[in-house]
C-alpha positions in Angstrom: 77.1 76.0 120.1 81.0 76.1 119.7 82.3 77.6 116.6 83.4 75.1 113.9 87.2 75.0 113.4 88.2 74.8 109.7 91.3 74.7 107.7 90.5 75.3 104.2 94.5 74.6 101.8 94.6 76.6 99.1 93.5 80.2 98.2 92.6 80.0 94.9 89.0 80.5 93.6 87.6 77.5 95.0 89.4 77.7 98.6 88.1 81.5 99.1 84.7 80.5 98.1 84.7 77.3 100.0 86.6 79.5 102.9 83.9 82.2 102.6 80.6 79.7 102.6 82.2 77.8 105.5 82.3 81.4 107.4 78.7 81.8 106.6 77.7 78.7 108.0 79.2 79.8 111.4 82.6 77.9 111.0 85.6 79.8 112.1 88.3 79.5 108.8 91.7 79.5 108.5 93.2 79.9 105.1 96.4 78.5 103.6 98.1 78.8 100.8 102.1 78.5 99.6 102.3 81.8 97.8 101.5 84.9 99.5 98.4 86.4 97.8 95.4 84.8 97.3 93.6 84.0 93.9 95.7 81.4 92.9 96.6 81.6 89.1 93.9 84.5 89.0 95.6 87.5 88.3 96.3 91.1 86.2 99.6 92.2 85.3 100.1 95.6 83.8 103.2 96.0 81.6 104.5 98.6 79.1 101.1 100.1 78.7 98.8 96.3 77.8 97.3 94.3 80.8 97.6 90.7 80.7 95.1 88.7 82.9 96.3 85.7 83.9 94.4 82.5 84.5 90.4 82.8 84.0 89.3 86.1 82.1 85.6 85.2 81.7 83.0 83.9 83.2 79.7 82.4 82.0 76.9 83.0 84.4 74.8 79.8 83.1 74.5 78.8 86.7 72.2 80.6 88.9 73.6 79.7 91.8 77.4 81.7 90.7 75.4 84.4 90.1 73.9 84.1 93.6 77.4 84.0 94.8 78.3 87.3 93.1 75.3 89.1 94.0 76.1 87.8 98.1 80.2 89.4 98.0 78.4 92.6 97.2 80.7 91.9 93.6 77.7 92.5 91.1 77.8 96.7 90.9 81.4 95.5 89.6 80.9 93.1 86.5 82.0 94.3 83.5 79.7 92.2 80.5 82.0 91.7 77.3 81.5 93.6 74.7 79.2 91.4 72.1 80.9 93.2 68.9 84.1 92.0 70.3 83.4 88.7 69.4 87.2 87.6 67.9 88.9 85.2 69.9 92.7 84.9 68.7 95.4 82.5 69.2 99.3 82.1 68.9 100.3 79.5 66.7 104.3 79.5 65.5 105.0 83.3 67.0 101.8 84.5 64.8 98.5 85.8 66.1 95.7 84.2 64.3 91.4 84.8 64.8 89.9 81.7 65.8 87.2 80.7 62.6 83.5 81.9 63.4 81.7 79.7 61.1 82.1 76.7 58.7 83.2 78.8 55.9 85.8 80.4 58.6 87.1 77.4 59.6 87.7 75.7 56.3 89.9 79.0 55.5 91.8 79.8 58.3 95.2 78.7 59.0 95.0 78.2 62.1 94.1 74.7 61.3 95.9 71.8 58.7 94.1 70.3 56.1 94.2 67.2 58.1 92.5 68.5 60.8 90.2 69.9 58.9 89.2 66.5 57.1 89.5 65.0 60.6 86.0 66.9 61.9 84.3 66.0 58.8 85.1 62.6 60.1 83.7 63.3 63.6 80.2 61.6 62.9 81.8 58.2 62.7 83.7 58.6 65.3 83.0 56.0 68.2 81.5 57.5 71.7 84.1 58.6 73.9 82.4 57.5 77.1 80.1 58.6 79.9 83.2 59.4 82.5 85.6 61.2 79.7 87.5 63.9 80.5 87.4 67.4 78.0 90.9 66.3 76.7 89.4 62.7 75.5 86.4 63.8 74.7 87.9 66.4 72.0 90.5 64.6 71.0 88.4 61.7 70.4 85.6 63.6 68.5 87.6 66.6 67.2 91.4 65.2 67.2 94.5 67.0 68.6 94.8 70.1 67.1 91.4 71.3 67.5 92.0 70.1 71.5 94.9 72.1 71.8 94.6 75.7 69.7 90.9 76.0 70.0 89.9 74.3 73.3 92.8 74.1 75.6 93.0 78.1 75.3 89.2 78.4 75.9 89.5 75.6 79.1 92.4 78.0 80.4 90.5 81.5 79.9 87.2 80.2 82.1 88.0 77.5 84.0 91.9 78.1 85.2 92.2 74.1 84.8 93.5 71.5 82.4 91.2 69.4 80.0 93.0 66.2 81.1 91.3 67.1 84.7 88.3 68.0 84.1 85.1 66.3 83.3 83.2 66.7 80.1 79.9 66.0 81.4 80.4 68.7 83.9 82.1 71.1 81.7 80.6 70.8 78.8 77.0 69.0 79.7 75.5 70.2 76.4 77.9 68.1 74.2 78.4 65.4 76.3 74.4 65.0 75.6 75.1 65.4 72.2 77.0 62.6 72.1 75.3 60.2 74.5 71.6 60.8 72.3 72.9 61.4 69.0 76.3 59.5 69.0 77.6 62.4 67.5 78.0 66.4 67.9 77.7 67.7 64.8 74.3 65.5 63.9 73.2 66.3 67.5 73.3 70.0 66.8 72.4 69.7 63.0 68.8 67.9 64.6 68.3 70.1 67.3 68.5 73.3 65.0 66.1 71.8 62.9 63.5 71.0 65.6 63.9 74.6 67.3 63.3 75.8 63.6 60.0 73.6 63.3 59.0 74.7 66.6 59.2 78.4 66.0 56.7 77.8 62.6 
């Protein structure tokens, strides 16, 4: 059987592991792209003694099917897992660095957040469903409101997924909220029930 010819446009993440599956399946692949290295907005930068990665810096192996992709580029000797007691996560609002808040407590303290945003998530149980098709940008902004969409999730979006909220789905994303919200019409009660009934099941 001829080979398959196949153009795959754009090198980023998705185009080399489109470009690379394709390969496995027999096809012969040629790969485009308008800059001249590959990995799209993937990349390190080393400068004045710091590196900077740009893009997506983590990954969370939830699916097993990524981690079957790792394992099969012969990339898994070469993970590095993040260190669990460098949990802070930190931000930069109006030229300062701030931590983003850990906990409740955290988050009625820090900063990083008005007051109004802060009285906004109390109202977030109220709030009306955002809809089955929403993207993370609605979705946020409708439960959450602006401010938590753009210094606590936009930055997170950026760091994993290389991609803007407004782009992406929530249901894909996000699958465990988006549930959340579709059962319990709200996030916080959602997770507030569903702590309570792992609680009662562990008794």
């Amino acid at each position: 059987m001829a080979e398959k010819k196949t153009a795959v446009v754009g090198a980023g993440i998705t185009g080399l592991s489109a470009a690379w599956q394709a390969s496995q399946l027999g096809a012969d692949v040629d790969l485009f792209d308008s800059k001249k290295r590959s990995g799209g907005v993937i990349n390190t930068e080393n400068e004045d003694g710091w590196r900077y990665e740009l893009g997506p810096n983590t990954l969370l192996l939830k699916d097993p099917e990524i981690e079957a992709l790792i394992d099969n580029l012969g990339l898994k000797s070469s993970m590095e897992i993040a260190n669990s007691e460098s949990s802070k996560r930190f931000i930069v609002k109006d030229g300062e660095l701030q931590s983003l808040p850990q906990s409740l407590k955290g988050f009625l303290k820090t900063p990083l957040f008005s007051n109004k945003a802060k009285a906004r998530l109390l109202r977030e149980p109220f709030v009306r469903p955002t809809g089955t098709d929403a993207s993370i940008a609605d979705f946020f902004e409708n439960r959450f409101g602006k401010e938590i969409l753009d210094y606590a999730v936009n930055p997170f979006i950026a760091g994993i997924h290389a991609g803007k909220p407004e782009d992406l789905s929530v249901k894909y994303a996000f699958p465990a909220l988006h549930d959340l919200e579709q059962t319990s019409g709200s996030v916080i009660l959602g997770g507030i029930r569903n702590m309570f009934k792992k609680t009662g099941q562990k008794k």
